[in-house]
C-alpha positions as CSV (number, residue, x, y, z in Angstrom):
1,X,0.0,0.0,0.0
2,X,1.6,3.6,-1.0
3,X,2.3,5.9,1.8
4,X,-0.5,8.8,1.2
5,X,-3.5,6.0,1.0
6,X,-2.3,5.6,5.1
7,X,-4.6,8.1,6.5
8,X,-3.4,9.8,10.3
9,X,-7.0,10.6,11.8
10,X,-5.8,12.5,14.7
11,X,-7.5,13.3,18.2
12,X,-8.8,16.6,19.4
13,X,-6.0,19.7,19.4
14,X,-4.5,17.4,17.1
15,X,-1.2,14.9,17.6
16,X,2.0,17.2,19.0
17,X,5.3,16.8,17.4
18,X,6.5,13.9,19.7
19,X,3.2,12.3,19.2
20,X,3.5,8.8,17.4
21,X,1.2,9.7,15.1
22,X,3.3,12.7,14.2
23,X,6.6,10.2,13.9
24,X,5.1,8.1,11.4
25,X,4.0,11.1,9.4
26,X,7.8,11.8,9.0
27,X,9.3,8.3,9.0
28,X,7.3,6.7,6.4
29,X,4.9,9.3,4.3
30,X,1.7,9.2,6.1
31,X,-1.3,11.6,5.5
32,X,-2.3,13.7,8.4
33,X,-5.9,14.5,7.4
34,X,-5.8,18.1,8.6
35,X,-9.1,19.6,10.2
36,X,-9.7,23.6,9.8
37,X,-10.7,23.6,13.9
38,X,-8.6,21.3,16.2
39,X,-9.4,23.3,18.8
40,X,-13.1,23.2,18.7
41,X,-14.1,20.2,16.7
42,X,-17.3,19.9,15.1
43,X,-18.4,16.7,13.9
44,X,-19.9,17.6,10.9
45,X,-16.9,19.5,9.6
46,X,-14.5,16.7,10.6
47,X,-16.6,14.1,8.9
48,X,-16.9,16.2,5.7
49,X,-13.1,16.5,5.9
50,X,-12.6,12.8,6.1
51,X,-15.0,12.3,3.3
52,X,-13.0,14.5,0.6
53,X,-10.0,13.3,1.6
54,X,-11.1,9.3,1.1
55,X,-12.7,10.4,-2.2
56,X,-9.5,12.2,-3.4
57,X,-7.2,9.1,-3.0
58,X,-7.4,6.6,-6.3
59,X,-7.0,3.5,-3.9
60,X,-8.9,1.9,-0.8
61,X,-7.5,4.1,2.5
62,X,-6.1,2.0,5.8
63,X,-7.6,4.8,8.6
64,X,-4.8,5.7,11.8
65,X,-7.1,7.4,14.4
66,X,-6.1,8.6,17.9
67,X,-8.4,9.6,20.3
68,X,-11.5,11.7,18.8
69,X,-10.2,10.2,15.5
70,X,-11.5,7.1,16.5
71,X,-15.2,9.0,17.3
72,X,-14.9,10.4,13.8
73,X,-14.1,7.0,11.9
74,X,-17.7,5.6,13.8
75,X,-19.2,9.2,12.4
76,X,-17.8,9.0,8.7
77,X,-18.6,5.4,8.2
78,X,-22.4,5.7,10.2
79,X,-23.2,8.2,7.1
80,X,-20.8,7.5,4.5
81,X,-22.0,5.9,1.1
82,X,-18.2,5.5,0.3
83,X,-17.2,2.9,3.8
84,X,-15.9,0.5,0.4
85,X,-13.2,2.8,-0.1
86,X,-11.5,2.0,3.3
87,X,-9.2,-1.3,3.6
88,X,-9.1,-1.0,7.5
89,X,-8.5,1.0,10.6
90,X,-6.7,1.5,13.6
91,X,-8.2,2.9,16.2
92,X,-5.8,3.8,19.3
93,X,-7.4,5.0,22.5
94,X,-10.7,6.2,21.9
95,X,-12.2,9.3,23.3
96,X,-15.2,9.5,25.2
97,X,-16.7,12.2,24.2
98,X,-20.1,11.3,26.3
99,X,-18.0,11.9,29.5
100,X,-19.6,15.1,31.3
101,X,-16.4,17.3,31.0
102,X,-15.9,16.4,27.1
103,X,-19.3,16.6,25.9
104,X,-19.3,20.0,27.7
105,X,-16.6,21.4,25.8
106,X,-17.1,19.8,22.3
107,X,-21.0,19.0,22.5
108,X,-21.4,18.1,18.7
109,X,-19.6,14.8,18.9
110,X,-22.3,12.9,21.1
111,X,-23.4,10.7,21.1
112,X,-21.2,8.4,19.9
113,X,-22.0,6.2,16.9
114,X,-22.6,2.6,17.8
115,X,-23.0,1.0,14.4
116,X,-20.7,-1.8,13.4
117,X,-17.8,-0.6,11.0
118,X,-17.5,-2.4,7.4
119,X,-14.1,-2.8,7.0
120,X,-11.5,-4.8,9.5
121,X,-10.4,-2.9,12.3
122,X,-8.2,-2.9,15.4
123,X,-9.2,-1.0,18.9
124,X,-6.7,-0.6,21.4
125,X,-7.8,-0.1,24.9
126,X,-5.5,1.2,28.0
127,X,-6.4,1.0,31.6
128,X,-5.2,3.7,32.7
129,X,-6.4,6.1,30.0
130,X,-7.5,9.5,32.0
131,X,-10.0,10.1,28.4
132,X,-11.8,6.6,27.9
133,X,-12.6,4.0,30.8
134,X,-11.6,0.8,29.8
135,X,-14.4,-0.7,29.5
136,X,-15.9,2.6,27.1
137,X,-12.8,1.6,24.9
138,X,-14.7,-2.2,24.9
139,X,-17.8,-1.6,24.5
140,X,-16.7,0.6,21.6
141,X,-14.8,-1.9,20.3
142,X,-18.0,-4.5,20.3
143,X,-20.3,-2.1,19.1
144,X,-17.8,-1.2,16.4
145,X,-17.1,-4.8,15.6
146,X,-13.4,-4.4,16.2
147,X,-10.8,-6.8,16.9
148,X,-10.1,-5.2,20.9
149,X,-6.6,-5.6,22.4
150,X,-6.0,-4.9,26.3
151,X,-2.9,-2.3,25.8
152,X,-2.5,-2.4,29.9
153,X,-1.8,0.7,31.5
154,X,-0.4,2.9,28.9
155,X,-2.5,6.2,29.4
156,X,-3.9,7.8,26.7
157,X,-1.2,5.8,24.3
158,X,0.3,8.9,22.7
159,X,3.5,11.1,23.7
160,X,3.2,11.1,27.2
161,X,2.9,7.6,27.4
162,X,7.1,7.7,26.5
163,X,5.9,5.1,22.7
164,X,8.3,7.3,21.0
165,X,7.8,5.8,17.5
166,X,5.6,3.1,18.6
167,X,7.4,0.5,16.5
168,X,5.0,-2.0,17.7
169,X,1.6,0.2,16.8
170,X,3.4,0.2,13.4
171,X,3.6,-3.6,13.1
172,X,0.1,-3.7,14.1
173,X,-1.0,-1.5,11.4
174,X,1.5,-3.7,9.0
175,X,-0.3,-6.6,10.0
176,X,-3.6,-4.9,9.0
177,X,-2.6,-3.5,5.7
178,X,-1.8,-6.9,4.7
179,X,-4.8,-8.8,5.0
């Protein structure tokens, strides 16, 4: 799979230059899909974004979503007539954005889309994540239909969680561009 058909879906405020997301960017020719608002997300203009960016790619996509990233890959693909044109997704530590002090502050992104996704995907939970409750990140990953790993305690699984690269996120998302 080329490099620029490797979507980065990242989180709210989007992924910070030490973020793994941001490494891989540079490393190996992902494409950030960049939002006009990462500081106040709406959901329709994040979809909308995701949508011409799948459309503008000549092959199937593999989605890399962090965080809110993972709420808009349940958002695009609930309303999405174009779901064919993604291979698969990782989704890294999901956001709940249905927790009191998130909804508060980016109220267009709940509730959260339940429906199953139609492609193969990967959720990664932590226990320790200070954004999603473990067992959020699971039901997500049921309700999405996603292959769930336990990730233990590593926080919100970005920069502060010391992953640097992540080389073994990247051989995950190896793994899934293959099948």
């Amino acid at each position: 799979m080329k490099p620029q058909n490797v979507l980065l879906l990242p989180g709210w405020e989007n992924s910070g230059p030490k973020h793994w997301q941001s490494l891989w960017e540079q490393r190996h020719g992902y494409v950030r899909v960049e939002q006009h608002d990462w500081r106040k997300p709406l959901r329709g203009d994040w979809v909308a974004r995701l949508e011409d960016v799948i459309l503008s790619r000549s092959e199937p996509v593999v989605l890399v979503a962090h965080s809110l990233g993972c709420i808009l890959t349940a958002a695009w693909a609930a309303h999405s007539r174009n779901t064919h044109r993604v291979k698969a997704a990782l989704l890294v530590a999901p956001g709940d954005v249905e927790r009191p002090e998130i909804r508060e502050q980016i109220p267009s992104w709940s509730p959260i889309q339940l429906r199953a996704l139609p492609f193969p995907s990967v959720l990664l939970g932590s226990h320790n994540d200070p954004y999603c409750a473990f067992e959020r990140a699971r039901l997500f990953a049921h309700a999405w239909n996603a292959q769930f790993m336990d990730y233990g305690d590593c926080g919100h699984i970005n920069a502060d969680s010391g992953l640097a690269s992540w080389p073994e996120g990247h051989v995950l998302l190896q793994d899934l561009m293959k099948d």
